[in-house]
N, C-alpha and C positions, 0 to 999 in steps of 0.2 A: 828732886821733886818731880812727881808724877805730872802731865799735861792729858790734855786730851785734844787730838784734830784728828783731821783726815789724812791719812796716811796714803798718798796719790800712786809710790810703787804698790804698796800692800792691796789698796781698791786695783789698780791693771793688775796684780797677779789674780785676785778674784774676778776678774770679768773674762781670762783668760781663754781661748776657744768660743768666748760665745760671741753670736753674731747680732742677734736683738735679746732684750730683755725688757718682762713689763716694769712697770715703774715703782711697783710695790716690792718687788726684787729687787731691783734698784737702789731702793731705800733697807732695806735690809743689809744688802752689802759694804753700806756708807757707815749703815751704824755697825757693821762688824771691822770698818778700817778705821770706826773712830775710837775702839777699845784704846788704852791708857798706852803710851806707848814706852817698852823696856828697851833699852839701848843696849846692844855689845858691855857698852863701859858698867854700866846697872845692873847688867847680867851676874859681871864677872865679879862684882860686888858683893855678889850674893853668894855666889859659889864657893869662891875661892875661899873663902877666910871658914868656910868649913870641910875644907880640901875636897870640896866636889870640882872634876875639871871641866875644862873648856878650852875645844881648839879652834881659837880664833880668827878670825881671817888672816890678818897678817901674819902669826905663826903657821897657818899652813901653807900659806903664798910661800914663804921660807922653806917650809921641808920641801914640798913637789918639787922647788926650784932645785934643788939639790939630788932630785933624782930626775935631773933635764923636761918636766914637767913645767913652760912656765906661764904661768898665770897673768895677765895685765887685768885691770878692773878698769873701765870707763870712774865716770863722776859719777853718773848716776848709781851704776851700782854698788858703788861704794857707798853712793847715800842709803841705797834698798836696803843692803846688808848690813847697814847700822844699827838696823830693829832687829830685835828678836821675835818671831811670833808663837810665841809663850810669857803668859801671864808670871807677876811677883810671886804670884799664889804658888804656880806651877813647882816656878823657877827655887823657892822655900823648900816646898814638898822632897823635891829631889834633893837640897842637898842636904836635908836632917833623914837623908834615907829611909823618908817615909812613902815611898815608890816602891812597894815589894819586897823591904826593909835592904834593899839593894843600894849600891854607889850608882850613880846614874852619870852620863855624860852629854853636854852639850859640845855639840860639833859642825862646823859649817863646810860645805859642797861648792867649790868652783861653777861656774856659768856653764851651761850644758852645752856652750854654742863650742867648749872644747873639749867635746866627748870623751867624757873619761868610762871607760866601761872597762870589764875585768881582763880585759885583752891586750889592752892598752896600759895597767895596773900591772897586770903579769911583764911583760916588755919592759917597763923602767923598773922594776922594785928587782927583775930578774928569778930564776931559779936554782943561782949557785949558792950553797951559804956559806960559801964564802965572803958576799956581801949580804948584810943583814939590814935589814929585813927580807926575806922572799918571798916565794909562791912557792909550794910543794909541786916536784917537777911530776906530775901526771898531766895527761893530753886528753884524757875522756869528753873531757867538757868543750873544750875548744871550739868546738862546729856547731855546740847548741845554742841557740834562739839567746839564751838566757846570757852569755858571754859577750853580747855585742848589746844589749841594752845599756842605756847610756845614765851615770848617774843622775840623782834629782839634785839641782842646786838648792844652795840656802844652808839653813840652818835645821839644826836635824835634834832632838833628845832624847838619848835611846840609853834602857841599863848597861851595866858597863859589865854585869855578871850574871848567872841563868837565878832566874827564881827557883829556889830550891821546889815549889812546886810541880813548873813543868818537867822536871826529871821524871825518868821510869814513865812514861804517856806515851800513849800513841799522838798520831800526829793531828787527828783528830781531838784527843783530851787537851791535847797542848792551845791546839786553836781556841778550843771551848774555854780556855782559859782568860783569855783577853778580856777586856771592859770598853765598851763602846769610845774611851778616851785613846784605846790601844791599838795597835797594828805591829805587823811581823813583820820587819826589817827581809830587802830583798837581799839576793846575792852578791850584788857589786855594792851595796851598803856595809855587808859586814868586812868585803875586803878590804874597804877602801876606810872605815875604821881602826882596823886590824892593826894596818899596816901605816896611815898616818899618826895613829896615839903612837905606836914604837916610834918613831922618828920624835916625836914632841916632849914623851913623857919619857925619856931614859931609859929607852929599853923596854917598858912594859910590855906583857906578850897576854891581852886579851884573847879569852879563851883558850888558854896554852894546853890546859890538860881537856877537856869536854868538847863537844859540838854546837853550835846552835841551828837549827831547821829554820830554815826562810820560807818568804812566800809561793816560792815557787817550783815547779814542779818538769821534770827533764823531759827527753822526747820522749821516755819509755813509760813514766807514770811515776817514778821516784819522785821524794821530795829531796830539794837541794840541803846541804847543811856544809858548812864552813866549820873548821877547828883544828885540834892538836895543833894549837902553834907554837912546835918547838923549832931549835934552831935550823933544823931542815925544811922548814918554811909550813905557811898556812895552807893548811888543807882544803881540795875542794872535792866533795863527796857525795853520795847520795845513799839514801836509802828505803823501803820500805814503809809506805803508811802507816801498817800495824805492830811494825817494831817498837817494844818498850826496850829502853836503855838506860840506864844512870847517869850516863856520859852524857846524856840526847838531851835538850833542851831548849828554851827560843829568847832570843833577847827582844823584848817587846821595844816598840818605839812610840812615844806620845805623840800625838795629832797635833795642827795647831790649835791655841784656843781663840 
């Protein structure tokens, strides 16, 4: 059964950075934490029993731990991360793969306070494959900006496969693609995807054969893109703006609502 209150982690993560606010703001923000509140348990409700996934807190607390990653959660934020912030609506949409006729994934981000960035990611997941999951062993990226950015915590909803649309785009037609509900998953978003669904879901090796382009772009002007993840581990690569490729694609990620 659906409730409605104020959801007092969800109002501090929205007043987050600010220092004063007017009071009509104020009330705008009370009435976006007093939206209907979806629970983890509601969530997975919905998903599951139409085999859309979800890597839930406690199963990822579980895989990281196993790659000496380990995770504690206070009380509170075990209460924060009980909500999902995505709507029944949302949460429907994605799993009758009516999100870009795509399989979609909900997935949640450990507390930033233990910076997990792709450096840190590459380090436990390793680059021999002999242990699997990996990192594909190139060092290009290593010194860039984009390598020590630190993931976002929380809960994340992002497709789980390229829309056959962004194919063959430039990196431009791809962006043009989005809908104000959308956003381009960053770098340490797709590895840290990549490589927790393989640990959860039996092996699955998202984006094994294709790319997807993130939001970001390297010291030289390249846009970043993640992929080929075969058993020689996940790619990290860049390329070109104006290159069209079949392979080249973007996994969109939903906003909250």
């Amino acid at each position: 059964m659906k409730k409605t209150e104020v959801r007092v982690p969800e109002l501090v993560r929205l007043l987050e950075g600010k220092e004063t606010i007017c009071t009509d703001q104020l009330q705008a923000l009370i009435e976006k934490a007093q939206k209907p509140v979806v629970t983890e348990e509601m969530a997975r409700s919905i998903l599951q029993p139409k085999r859309t996934d979800i890597l839930g807190v406690d199963v990822v607390v579980s895989a990281l731990s196993g790659k000496g990653i380990k995770i504690e959660l206070t009380q509170d934020e075990r209460e924060r991360y009980g909500y999902v912030p995505f709507s029944e609506e949302t949460l429907k949409m994605a799993a009758n793969h009516q999100w870009r006729g795509k399989r979609a994934i909900l997935w949640w981000a450990p507390p930033e306070r233990y910076g997990l960035t792709m450096l840190k990611l590459r380090d436990a997941f390793g680059i021999s494959k002999d242990t699997q999951p990996c990192v594909y062993d190139n060092d290009w990226w290593l010194k860039e900006k984009f390598a020590k950015e630190v993931l976002k915590e929380g809960w994340h909803l992002t497709l789980a496969e390229l829309p056959d649309e962004s194919r063959d785009k430039t990196y431009d037609g791809q962006k043009a693609l989005l809908t104000k509900e959308e956003e381009l998953l960053t770098p340490v978003e797709v590895m840290y995807l990549c490589l927790v669904n393989y640990l959860v879901n039996d092996g699955e090796r998202l984006l094994y054969d294709c790319y997807s382009r993130t939001d970001t772009l390297d010291s030289h002007g390249y846009v970043v893109r993640l992929g080929i993840f075969y058993p020689d581990g996940l790619i990290v690569d860049n390329s070109c703006l104006g290159s069209r490729v079949s392979s080249f694609g973007v996994l969109a990620a939903r906003k909250f609502d």
